[in-house]
N, C-alpha and C positions, 0 to 999 in steps of 0.2 A: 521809648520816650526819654526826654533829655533830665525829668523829672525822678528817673530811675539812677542817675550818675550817681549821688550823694551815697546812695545803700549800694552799688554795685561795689564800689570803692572799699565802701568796710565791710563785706560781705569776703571782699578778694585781700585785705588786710586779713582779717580774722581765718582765711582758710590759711594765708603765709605762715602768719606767726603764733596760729592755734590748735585748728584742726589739723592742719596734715602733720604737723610736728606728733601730735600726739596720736593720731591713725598710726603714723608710720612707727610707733613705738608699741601699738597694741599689735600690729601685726607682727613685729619680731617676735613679741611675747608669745603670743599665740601660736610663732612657728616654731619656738623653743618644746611646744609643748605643758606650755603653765594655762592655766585658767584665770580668766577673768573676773577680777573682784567687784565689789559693789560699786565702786567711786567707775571702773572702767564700763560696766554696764550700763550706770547713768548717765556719759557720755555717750555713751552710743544710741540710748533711747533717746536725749535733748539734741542730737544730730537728726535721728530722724523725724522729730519732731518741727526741728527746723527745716528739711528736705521739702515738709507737706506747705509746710510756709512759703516757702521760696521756689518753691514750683511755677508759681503766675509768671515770675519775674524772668525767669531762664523762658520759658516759653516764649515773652517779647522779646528775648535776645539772645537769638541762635547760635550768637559766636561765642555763648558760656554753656551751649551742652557739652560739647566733648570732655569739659573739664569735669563737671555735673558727672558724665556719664563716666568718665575714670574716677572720681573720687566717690560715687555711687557700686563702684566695680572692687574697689578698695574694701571698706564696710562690710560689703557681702564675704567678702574674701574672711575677714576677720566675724564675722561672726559664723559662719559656717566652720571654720575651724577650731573657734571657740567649742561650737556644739560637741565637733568631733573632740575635741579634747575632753569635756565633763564625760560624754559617753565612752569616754578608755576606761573608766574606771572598775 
């Protein structure tokens, strides 16, 4: 629906210039080998948070799964690696 433009727009601002900047920095971290600190946690719980949100809105519009589903593929990546890192200890 055309009523969906306004929030697609800053949903697709805010993944440019917020989330994937900072995804793509927790996952270097976490391929380094460091563990994720509190501030990197709670972005990744207010990601998923948002994910359950914004679920309705990708469903009306198909042509924003792949990105959804690559930047859903990211996350896992980074926090599964996280895990693996606390458990090296």
């Amino acid at each position: 629906p055309s009523d969906d433009t306004g929030i697609i727009v800053a949903l697709a601002r805010r993944l440019e210039t917020q989330r994937l900047p900072l995804a793509l920095e927790l996952k270097d971290k976490v391929d380094r080998g460091e563990k994720l600190n509190d501030l990197d946690i709670a972005f990744l719980e207010e990601v998923n948070e948002d994910t359950q949100k914004v679920r309705p809105l990708v469903d009306r519009h198909p042509e924003w799964q792949p990105i959804a589903a690559k930047m859903l593929q990211l996350y896992n990546e980074i926090t599964a690696k996280a895990l693996e890192n606390e458990q090296s200890d």
